[in-house]
C-alpha positions as CSV (number, residue, x, y, z in Angstrom):
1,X,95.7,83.5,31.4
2,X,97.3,81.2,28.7
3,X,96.1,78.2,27.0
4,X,98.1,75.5,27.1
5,X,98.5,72.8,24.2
6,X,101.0,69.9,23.4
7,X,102.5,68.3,21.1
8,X,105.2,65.8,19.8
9,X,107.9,66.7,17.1
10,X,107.3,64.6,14.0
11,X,110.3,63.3,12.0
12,X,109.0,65.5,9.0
13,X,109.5,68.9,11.1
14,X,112.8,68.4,11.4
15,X,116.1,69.4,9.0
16,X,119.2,66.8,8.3
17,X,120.4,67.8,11.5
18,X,118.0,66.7,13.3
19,X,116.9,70.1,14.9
20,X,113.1,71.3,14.1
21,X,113.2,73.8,10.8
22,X,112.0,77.3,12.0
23,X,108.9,77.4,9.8
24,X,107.0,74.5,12.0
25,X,107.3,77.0,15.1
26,X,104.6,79.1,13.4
27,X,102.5,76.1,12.6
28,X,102.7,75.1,15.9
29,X,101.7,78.6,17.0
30,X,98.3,78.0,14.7
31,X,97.7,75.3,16.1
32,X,97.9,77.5,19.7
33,X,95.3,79.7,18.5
34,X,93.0,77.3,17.2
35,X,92.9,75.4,20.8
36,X,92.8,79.2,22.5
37,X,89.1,79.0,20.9
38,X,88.6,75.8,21.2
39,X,89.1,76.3,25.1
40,X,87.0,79.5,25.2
41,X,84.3,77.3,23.9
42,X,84.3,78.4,19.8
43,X,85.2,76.8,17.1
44,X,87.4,78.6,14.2
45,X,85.5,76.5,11.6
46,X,82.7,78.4,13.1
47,X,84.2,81.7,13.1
48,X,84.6,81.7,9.8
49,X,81.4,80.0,8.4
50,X,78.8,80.7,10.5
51,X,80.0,84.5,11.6
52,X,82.1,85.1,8.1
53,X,85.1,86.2,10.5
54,X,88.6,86.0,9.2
55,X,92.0,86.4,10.9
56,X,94.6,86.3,8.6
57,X,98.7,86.9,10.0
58,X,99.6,90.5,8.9
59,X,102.7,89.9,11.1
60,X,104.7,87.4,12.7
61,X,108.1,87.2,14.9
62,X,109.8,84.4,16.9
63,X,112.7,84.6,19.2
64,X,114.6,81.3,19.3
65,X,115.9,80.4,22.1
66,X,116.7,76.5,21.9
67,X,116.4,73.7,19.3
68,X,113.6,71.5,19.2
69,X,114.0,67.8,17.7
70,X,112.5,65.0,16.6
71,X,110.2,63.5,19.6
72,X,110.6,66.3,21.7
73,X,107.0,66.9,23.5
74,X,106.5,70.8,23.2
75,X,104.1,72.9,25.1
76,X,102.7,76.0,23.2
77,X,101.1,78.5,25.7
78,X,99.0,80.9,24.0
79,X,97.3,84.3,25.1
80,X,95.8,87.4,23.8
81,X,98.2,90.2,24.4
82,X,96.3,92.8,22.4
83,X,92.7,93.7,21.6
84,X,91.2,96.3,19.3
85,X,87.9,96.0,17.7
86,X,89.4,95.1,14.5
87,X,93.0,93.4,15.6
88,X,94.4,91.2,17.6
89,X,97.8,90.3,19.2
90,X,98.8,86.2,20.3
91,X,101.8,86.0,22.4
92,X,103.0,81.9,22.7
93,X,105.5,80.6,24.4
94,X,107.0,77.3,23.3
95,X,108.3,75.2,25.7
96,X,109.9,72.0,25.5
97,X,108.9,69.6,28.4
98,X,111.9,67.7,30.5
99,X,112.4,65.1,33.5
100,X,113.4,68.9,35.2
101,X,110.6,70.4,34.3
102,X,110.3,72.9,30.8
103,X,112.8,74.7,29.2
104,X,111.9,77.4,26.7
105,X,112.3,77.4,23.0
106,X,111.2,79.8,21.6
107,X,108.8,83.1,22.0
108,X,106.6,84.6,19.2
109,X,103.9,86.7,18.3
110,X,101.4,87.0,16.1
111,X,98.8,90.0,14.1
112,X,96.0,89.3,12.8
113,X,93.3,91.5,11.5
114,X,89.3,90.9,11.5
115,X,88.2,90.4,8.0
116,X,85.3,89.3,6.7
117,X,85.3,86.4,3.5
118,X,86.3,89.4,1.0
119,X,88.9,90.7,3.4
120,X,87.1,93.8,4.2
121,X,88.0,94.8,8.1
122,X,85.3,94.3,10.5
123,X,84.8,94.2,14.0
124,X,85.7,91.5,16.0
125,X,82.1,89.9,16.8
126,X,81.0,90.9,20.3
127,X,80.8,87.2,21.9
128,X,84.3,86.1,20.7
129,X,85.6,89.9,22.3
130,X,83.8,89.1,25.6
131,X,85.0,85.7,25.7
132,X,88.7,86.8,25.0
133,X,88.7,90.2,27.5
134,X,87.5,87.6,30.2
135,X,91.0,86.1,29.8
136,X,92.7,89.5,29.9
C-alpha cells in the first residue's frame, strides 16, 4: 500500500523553460521516503541517531513521462517494492494533480542499503522490517 505525499513546484525547481529540472524528481522522491516512515510511525532522524541505521542510494532510475512546472501540485506515492535484510527497494510514482483528476509524470526507483554510521552493512532493525512487511 503506498504512501501518499504532496507538494507544490517552487519557482527554484524549475529550468528557463519553465519545466521542473530532472534532478528535483529525486528530491521529491526523498522527501516520499521520509513521509513513508513518518506514516509507519518512525522518524528517519531517529533511524539514524537512536538505531545508527543508514540508507544511503546505491541506485536510482526515473522514467519521465510528462513535465512538471512551476505551481504544479504533485503527488508522490511511495512503497516498498523490495525487502532483504540488508536492502531495500522504493518504487514512487509522481503524479501531477488536475481538475480531471492526476496525470502521471514520472516513475522511479530507488536502492538503498542498511548501513550503520561507518557504512558497514547491517540488518535492517527488526521493528522498522515488521512495520514495512505489514505494508507489503
Amino acid at each position: 500500500m503506498p504512501t501518499r505525499s504532496t507538494l507544490r513546484v517552487r519557482y527554484a525547481e524549475t529550468d528557463q523553460m519553465g519545466v521542473v529540472y530532472y534532478a528535483n524528481y529525486f528530491v521529491w522522491c526523498e522527501i516520499g521516503r521520509v513521509e513513508y516512515f513518518r506514516q509507519l510511525g518512525y522518524d528517519y532522524k531517529q533511524m539514524e541517531f537512536a538505531d545508527d541505521c543508514h540508507l544511503p542510494v546505491v541506485e536510482a532510475n526515473c522514467r519521465y513521462r510528462s513535465p512538471a512546472r512551476y505551481d504544479d501540485e504533485v503527488i508522490v506515492e511511495t512503497r516498498v517494492t523490495a525487502m532483504r535484510s540488508h536492502l531495500l527497494k522504493f518504487g514512487y510514482r509522481l503524479l501531477r494533480k488536475t481538475p480531471e483528476g492526476e496525470q502521471v509524470l514520472a516513475e522511479a526507483e530507488t536502492t538503498h542499503v542498511t548501513v550503520d554510521k561507518n557504512m558497514q552493512t547491517r540488518k535492517l532493525p527488526q521493528r522498522y522490517a515488521e512495520a514495512i512487511r505489514a505494508t507489503l
